[in-house]
N, C-alpha and C positions, 0 to 999 in steps of 0.2 A: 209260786204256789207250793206248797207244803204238800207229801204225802203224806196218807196217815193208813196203817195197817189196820182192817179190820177182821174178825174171826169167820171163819167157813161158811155160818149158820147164817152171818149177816149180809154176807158177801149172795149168797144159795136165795136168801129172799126180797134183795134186790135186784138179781138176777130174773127172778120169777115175773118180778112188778116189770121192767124194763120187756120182758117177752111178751107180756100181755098188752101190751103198746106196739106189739111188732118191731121190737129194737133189739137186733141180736149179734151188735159189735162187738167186742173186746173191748173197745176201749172208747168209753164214754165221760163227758164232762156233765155235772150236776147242778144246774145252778136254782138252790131254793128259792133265790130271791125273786127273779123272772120267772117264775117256774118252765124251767126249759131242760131239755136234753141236748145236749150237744151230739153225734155220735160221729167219729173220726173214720175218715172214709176209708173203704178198702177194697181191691179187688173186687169187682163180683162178676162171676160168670151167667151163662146164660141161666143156668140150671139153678143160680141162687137166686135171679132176677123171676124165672117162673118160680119159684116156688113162695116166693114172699109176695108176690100176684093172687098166689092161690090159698094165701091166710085170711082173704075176703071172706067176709060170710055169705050166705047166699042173700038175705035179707039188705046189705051192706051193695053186695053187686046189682041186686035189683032199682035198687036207687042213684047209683053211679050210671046207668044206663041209661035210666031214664031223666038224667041232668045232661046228657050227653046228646041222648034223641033231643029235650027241649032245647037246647043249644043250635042243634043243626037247625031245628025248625027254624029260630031267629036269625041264621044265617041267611037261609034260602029266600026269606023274606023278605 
């Protein structure tokens, strides 16, 4: 694989796009063709673990909950 250097300004607004995805590694692989992110693991503490928990929206947690309730219900059943 080939690096290739790019400028601040381009480097600052795919940093931007990658956050708004909740992807906030250093070090990421880009593949247009699958459209996929790769994002290379690292450490995380408890404190990074909740806080990237907490980038839900509430609209977002309210439906994960309730995937969650209908889940159980099918267990119980």
């Amino acid at each position: 694989m080939i690096s290739k250097k790019m400028d601040q300004q381009a480097a600052s607004a795919i940093k931007s796009i990658l956050q708004k995805l909740n992807i906030n590694n250093s070090r990421v692989l880009i593949d247009l063709e699958k459209q996929t992110v790769e994002a290379q693991e690292e450490d995380c503490s408890v404190d990074d673990l909740l806080e990237a928990a907490g980038s839900l929206t509430p609209e977002r947690g309210k439906e994960l909950l309730e995937e969650v309730n209908r889940s159980r219900e099918d267990w119980n059943a």
